[in-house]
DRENSE-290453 format. One record per residue (C-alpha): residue in one letter; x, y, z. Coordinates in steps of 0.1 Angstrom, whole numbers. Example, Ala and Ser with C-alpha at 12.3 -4.5 7.8 and 13.67 -1.06 7.14 Angstrom:
! DRENSE-290453
R	A	123	-45	78
R	S	137	-11	71
This chain:
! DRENSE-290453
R	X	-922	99	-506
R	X	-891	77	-519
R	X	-892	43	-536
R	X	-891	17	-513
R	X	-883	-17	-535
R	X	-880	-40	-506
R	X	-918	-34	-495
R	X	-919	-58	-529
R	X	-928	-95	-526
R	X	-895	-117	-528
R	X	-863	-127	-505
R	X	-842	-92	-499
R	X	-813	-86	-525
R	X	-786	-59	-516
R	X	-769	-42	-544
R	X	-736	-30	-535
R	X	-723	-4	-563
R	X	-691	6	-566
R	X	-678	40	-577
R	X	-645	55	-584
R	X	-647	81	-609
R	X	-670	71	-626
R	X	-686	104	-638
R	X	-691	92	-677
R	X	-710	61	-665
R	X	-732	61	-629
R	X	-760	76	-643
R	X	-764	48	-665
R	X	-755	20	-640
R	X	-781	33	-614
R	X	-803	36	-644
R	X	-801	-3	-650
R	X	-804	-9	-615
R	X	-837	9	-612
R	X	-850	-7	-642
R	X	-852	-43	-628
R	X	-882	-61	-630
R	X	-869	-72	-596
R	X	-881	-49	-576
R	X	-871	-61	-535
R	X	-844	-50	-534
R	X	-818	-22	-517
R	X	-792	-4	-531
R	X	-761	5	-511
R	X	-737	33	-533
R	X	-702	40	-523
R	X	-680	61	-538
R	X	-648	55	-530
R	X	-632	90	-527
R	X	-639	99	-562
R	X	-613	129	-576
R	X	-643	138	-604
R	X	-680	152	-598
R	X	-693	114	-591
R	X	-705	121	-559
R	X	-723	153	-571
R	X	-737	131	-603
R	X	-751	101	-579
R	X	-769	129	-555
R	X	-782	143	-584
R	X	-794	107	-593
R	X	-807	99	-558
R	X	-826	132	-557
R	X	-841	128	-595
R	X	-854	94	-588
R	X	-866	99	-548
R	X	-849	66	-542
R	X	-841	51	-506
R	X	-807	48	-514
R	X	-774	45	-484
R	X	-744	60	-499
R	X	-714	60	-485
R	X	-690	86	-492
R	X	-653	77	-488
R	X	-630	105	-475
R	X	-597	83	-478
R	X	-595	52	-508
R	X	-595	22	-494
R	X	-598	4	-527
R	X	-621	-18	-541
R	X	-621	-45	-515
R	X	-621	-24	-483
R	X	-653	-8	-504
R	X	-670	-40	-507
R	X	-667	-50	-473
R	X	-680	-11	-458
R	X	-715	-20	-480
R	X	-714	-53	-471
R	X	-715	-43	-432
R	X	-745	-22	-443
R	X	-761	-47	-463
R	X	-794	-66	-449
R	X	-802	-89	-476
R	X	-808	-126	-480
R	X	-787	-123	-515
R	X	-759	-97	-527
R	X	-752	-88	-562
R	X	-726	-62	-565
R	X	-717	-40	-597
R	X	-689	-11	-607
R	X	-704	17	-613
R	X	-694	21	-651
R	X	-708	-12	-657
R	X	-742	-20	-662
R	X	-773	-50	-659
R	X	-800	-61	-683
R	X	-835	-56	-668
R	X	-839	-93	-658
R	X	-809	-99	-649
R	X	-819	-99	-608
R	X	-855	-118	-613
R	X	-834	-147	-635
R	X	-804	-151	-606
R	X	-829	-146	-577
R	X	-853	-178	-591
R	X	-822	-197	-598
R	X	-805	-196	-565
R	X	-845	-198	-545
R	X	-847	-236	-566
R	X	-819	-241	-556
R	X	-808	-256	-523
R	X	-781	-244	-497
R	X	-755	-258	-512
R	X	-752	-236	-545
R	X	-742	-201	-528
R	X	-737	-182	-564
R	X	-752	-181	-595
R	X	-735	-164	-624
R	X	-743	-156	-662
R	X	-727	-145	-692
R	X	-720	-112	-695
R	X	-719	-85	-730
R	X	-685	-59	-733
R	X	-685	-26	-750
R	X	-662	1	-748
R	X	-663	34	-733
R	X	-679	46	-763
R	X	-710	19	-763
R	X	-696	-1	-788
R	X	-701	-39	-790
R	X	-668	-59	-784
R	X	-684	-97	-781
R	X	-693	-114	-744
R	X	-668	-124	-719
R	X	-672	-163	-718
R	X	-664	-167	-759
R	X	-632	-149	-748
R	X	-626	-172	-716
R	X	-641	-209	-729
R	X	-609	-200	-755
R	X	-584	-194	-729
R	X	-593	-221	-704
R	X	-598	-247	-740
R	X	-632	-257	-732
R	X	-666	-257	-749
R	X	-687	-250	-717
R	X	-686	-235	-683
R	X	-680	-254	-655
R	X	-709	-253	-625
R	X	-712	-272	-594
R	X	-681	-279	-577
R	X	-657	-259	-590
R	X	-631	-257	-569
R	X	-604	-274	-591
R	X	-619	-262	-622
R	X	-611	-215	-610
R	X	-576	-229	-602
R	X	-572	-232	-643
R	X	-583	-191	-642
R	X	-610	-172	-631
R	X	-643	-178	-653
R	X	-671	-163	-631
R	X	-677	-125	-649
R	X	-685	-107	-613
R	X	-707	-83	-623
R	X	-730	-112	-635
R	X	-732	-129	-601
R	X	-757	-133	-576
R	X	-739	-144	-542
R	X	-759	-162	-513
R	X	-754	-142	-478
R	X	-748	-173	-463
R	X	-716	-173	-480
R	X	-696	-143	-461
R	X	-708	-160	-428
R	X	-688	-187	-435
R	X	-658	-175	-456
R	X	-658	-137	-442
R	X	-651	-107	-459
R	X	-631	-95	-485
R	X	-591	-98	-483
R	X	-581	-59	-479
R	X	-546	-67	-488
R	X	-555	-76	-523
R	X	-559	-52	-549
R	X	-586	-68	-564
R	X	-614	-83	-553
R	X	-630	-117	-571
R	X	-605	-145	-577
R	X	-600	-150	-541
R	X	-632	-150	-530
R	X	-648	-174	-553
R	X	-619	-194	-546
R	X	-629	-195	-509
R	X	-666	-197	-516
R	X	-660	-228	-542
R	X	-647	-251	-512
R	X	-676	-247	-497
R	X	-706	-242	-519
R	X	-716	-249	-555
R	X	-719	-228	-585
R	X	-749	-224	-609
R	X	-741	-205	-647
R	X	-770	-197	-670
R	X	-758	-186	-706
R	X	-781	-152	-701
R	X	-763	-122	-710
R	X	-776	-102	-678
R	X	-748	-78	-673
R	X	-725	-50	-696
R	X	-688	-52	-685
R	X	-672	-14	-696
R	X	-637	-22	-708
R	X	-623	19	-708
R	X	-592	24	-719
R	X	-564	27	-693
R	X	-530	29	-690
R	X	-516	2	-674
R	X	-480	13	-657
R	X	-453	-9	-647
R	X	-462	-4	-607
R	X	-500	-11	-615
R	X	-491	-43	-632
R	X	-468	-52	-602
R	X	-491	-52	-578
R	X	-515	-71	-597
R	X	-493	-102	-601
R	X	-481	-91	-559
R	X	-518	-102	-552
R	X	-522	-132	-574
R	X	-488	-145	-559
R	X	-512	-138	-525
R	X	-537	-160	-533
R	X	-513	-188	-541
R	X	-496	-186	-516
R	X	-526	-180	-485
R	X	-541	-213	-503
R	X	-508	-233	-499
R	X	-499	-223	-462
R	X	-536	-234	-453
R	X	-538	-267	-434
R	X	-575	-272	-440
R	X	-560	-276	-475
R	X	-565	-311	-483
R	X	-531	-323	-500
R	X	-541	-333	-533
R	X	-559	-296	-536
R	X	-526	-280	-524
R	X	-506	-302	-551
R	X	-525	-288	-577
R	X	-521	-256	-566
R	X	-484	-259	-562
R	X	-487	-270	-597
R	X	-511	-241	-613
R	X	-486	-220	-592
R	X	-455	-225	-611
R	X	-475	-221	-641
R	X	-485	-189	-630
R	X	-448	-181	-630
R	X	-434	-195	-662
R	X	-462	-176	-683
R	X	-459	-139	-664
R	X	-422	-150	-664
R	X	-426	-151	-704
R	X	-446	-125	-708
R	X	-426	-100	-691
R	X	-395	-120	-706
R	X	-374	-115	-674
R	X	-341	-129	-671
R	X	-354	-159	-652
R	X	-380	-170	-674
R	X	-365	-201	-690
R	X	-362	-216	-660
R	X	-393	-211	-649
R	X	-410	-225	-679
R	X	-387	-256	-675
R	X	-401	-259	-643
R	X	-433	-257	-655
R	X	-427	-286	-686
R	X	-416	-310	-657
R	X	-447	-313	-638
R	X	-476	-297	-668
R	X	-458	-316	-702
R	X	-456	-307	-733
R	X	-475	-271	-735
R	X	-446	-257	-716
R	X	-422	-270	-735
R	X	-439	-260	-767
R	X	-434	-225	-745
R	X	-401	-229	-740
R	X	-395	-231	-774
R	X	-414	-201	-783
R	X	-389	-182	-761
R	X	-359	-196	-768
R	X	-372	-185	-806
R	X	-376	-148	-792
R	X	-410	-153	-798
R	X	-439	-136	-774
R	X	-461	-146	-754
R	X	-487	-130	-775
R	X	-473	-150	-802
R	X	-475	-186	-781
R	X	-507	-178	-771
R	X	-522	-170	-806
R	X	-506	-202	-817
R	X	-522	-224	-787
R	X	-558	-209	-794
R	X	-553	-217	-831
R	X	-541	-249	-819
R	X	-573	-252	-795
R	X	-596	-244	-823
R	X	-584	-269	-851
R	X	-586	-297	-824
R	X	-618	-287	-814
R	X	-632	-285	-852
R	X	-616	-320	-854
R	X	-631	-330	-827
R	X	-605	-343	-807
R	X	-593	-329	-772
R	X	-587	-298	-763
């Protein structure tokens, strides 16, 4: 007789896991998904045409553990967003959490989310937490948001409305999130011409429901070691350039939102510009200096300098850390 968590007391949580040759890992992601002291819930695996023995390892897993389990077994890739939105269309529950398969959650990291959001009214359609990295090997390589509060020059995360705030980057570590149905009626589904999956969907969620963070390390994020090739890295900044530019063709844009966009948008440029130190990238960042001030011209000076953007940005998070010790502005 299999396991049947959602005869458990408690709203309905679907767990849509994600694998793509993941062999190394799934066993230990299903593992942590079992182990919840949450126990309504139901898990939906797909593999998304998988070129190692995954599919063979989360059978085996399925079969060892007797577990009422729907997985989906992709016989063409249709990446990670056409993925999410094949579970989600078999997905029944009141609340979705969705994880990669060589990532992993702490055992209360489902009871803590699910108690949040049910305190919680309507309004606040995701709750998210802080989330622990190792590498491929297990080692410990810090948590996410000690990395991010750095970047984005802050000394919390924002919650609520934080619409204005994911236009600075994307804070919210995914596989720490907790996302209220209710959400996908109203925005819809995953954008299939992205190649990835989160920025522009906590973008669309954000204008219309709030955000609740705990500092809870309730999720592992697996960094693995990849090569990332010219084409990859391409596409990457194709689909941010996407998101952009969905958000300023929108009418139901209100106009100061789109301003700032238009705004974050040529920042966008002048730093990939300077990172990839193209031919046009002074311009950009002068761009940049006329409507952001004086961090971009600090950047423009960096690369005038031949200096790198791995350079400017070790300088601004030195600069970021000696104003914060001082207790000025970051």
């Amino acid at each position: 007789m299999s396991q049947t968590p959602h005869s458990q007391d408690g709203p309905l949580v679907s767990v849509l896991a994600l694998c793509y040759n993941h062999e190394r890992f799934v066993t230990d992601c299903l593992d942590s998904i079992l182990k919840q002291t949450y126990r309504n819930w139901e898990l939906i695996v797909v593999d998304d045409c998988s070129m190692d023995n995954s599919v063979k390892v989360v059978e085996a897993w399925i079969r060892k553990n007797n577990v009422a389990c729907k997985f989906i077994r992709h016989t063409v890739n249709q990446g990670i967003c056409g993925s999410l939105n094949d579970a989600l269309r078999n997905a029944s529950g009141k609340y979705v959490a969705n994880i990669a398969t060589d990532d992993m959650w702490r055992p209360n990291k489902l009871a803590g989310q699910v108690e949040l959001l049910e305190k919680s009214g309507e309004k606040v359609g995701v709750a998210f937490g802080n989330t622990a990295m190792i590498d491929e090997h297990g080692k410990s390589l810090g948590d996410v948001y000690s990395q991010r509060l750095s970047l984005l020059g802050r000394d919390t995360i924002p919650q609520g409305d934080i619409h204005v705030e994911l236009w600075n980057g994307n804070f919210v570590s995914t596989v720490n999130t907790l996302v209220r149905r209710s959400c996908y009626d109203v925005v819809g589904y995953y954008d299939e011409d992205l190649i990835y999956e989160d920025y522009d969907m906590w973008l669309r969620i954000s204008r219309h429901f709030h955000f609740v963070y705990t500092m809870e390390i309730g999720a592992v994020y697996r960094v693995v070691a990849t090569s990332m090739t010219r084409t990859r890295r391409d596409k990457m900044a194709e689909a941010k350039e996407k998101v952009f530019q969905k958000f300023l063709n929108d009418p139901t844009v209100e106009p100061g939102t789109k301003e700032l966009i238009s705004r974050k948008y040529v920042e966008y440029l002048a730093a990939r510009h300077f990172e990839w130190r193209t031919r046009e990238r002074h311009r950009w960042i002068w761009k940049a200096a006329r409507t952001s001030g004086a961090r971009y011209l600090v950047m423009l000076a960096f690369s005038l300098a031949r200096l790198s953007y791995n350079h400017y940005m070790e300088a601004l998070l030195l600069y970021r850390r000696c104003i914060g010790a001082l207790g000025g502005e970051k």
